[in-house]
N, C-alpha and C positions, 0 to 999 in steps of 0.2 A: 574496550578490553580485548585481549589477544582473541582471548576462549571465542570470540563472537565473529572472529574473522573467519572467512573461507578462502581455498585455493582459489585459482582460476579455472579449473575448472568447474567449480561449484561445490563440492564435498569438502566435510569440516577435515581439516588436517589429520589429527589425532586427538585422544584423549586429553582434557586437562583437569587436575584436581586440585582445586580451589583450600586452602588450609587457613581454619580460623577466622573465616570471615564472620561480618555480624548480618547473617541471613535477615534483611527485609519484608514482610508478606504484608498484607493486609490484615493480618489477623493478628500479628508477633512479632517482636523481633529477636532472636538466639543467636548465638555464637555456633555455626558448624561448619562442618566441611561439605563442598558441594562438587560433586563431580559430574563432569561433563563426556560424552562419549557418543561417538557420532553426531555429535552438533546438538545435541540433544541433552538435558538435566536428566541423568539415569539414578542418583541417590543424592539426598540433603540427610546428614547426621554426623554421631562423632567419633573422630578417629577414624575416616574412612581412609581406603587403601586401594591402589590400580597397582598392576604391574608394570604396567608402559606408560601411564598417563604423566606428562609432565606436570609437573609440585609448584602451584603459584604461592607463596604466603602474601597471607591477607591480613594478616593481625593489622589491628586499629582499623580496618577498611569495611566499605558495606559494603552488600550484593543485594541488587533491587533487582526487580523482574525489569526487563529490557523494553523501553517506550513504546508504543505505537500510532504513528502519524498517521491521524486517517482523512488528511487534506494535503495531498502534496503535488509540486507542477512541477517534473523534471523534464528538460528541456521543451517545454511548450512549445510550439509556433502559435502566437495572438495575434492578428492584427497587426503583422509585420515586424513583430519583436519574436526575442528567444528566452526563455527561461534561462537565466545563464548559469544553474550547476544540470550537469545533467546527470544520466542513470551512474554513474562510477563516481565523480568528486561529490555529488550530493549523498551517495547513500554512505562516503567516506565519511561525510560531515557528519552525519547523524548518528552509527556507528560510536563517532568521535565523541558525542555528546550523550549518550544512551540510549537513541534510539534503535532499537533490532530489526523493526519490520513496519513497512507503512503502505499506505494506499495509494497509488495514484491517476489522475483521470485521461481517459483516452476519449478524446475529444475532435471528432470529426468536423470538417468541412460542411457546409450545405449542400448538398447533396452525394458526398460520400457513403459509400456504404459502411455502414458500422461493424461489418466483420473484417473488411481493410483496412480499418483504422485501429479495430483491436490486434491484429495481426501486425500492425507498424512499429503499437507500443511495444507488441510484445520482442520484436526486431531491435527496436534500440535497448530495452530494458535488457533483457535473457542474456549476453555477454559483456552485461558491463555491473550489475549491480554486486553488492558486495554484501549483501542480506537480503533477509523475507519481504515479498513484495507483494500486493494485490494489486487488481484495476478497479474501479468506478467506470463507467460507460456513459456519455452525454447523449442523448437525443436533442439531436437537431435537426430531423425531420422524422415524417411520417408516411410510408408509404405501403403498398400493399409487399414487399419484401422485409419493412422492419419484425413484425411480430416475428417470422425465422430466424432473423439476426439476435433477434434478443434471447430467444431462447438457445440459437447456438454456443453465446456468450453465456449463458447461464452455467451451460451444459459444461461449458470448459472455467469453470468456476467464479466467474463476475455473478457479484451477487446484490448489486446495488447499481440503482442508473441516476442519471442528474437531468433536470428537465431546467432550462431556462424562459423566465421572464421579461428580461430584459435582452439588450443585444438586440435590434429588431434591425431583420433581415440579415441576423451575422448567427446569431444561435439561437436564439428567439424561436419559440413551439408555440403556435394559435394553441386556443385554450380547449377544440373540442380536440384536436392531436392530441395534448397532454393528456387530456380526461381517457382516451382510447388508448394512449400506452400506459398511463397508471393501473387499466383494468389487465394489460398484459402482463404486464411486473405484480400484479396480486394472482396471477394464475401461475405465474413461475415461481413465486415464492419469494421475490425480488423487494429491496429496500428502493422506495423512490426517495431522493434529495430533491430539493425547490431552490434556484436561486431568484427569490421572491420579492423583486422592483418592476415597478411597474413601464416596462421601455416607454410605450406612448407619453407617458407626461415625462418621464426622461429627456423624448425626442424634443416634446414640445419646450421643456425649461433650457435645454441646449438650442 
């Protein structure tokens, strides 16, 4: 929907006021008007009124609260491939489809620092996306620097990290590492994610 686009520089256009639509929630579905203002839902009800806001009619149409992806790889580097939508044609897609805001993982190298890798996402994401974005963070190693990095990424709002299992010797975390940054992420207040196969009998069935 237009209402969900922003300029290029980041800020919503203008006001839009939504006429007749059939408001969606969880809890109801009604018939109202719903205005939008500074990119933001500032009133849902009926016969509402802007002075500037442009006038979408919505008769026969919903309005559902706007999706959120919370597993997504825009342009990845894996193992010699590329994610092929990146930060602007993929958040166009999703935009396109309902999605308004989603997650995605910044996913270091072995032995990269995990604040230059959140600092790369945040380089190609910040001028190109076209909606609400978060990070995920992967640990891929353990060193006496990550407990800092983790919490500096906290501190600038990652709130969840990814540990792998498999991947061995590509992302791959020995099991006492994990156990030592799982206690870090429970002292910052942090979500840990597991992708939980087991690489050795992986390596071995390959």
């Amino acid at each position: 929907m237009r209402c969900l686009l922003r300029n290029s520089i980041g800020r919503y256009a203008h006001a839009y006021l939504l006429k007749n639509a059939r408001v969606v929630n969880a809890d109801a579905s009604t018939v109202a008007d719903v205005l939008l203002d500074e990119g933001k839902i500032s009133a849902v009800g009926e016969n509402l009124t802007h002075k500037s806001a442009e006038v979408i009619d919505c008769t026969g149409k919903m309005v559902i609260p706007g999706g959120i992806d919370t597993h997504t790889h825009m342009q990845l580097p894996f193992m010699g491939t590329f994610a092929v939508d990146d930060f602007d044609s993929g958040t166009k897609a999703a935009l396109a489809g309902g999605t308004t805001s989603f997650i995605d993982f910044a996913i270091p190298n072995k032995g990269e620092s995990l604040s230059k890798t959140y600092d790369t996402w945040r380089g190609w994401a910040d001028n190109k996306v076209n909606c609400d974005y978060g990070l995920h963070a992967a640990i891929v190693d353990w060193n006496e620097q990550t407990p800092g990095e983790m919490k500096r990424l906290v501190e600038n709002g990652v709130t969840s990290f990814k540990f792998f299992m498999a991947y061995n010797n590509v992302l791959r975390l020995n099991d006492v590492a994990m156990y030592k940054a799982f206690e870090c992420a429970r002292d910052l207040g942090a979500l840990c994610m597991v992708h939980a196969e087991n690489g050795d009998i992986i390596e071995a069935n390959q």
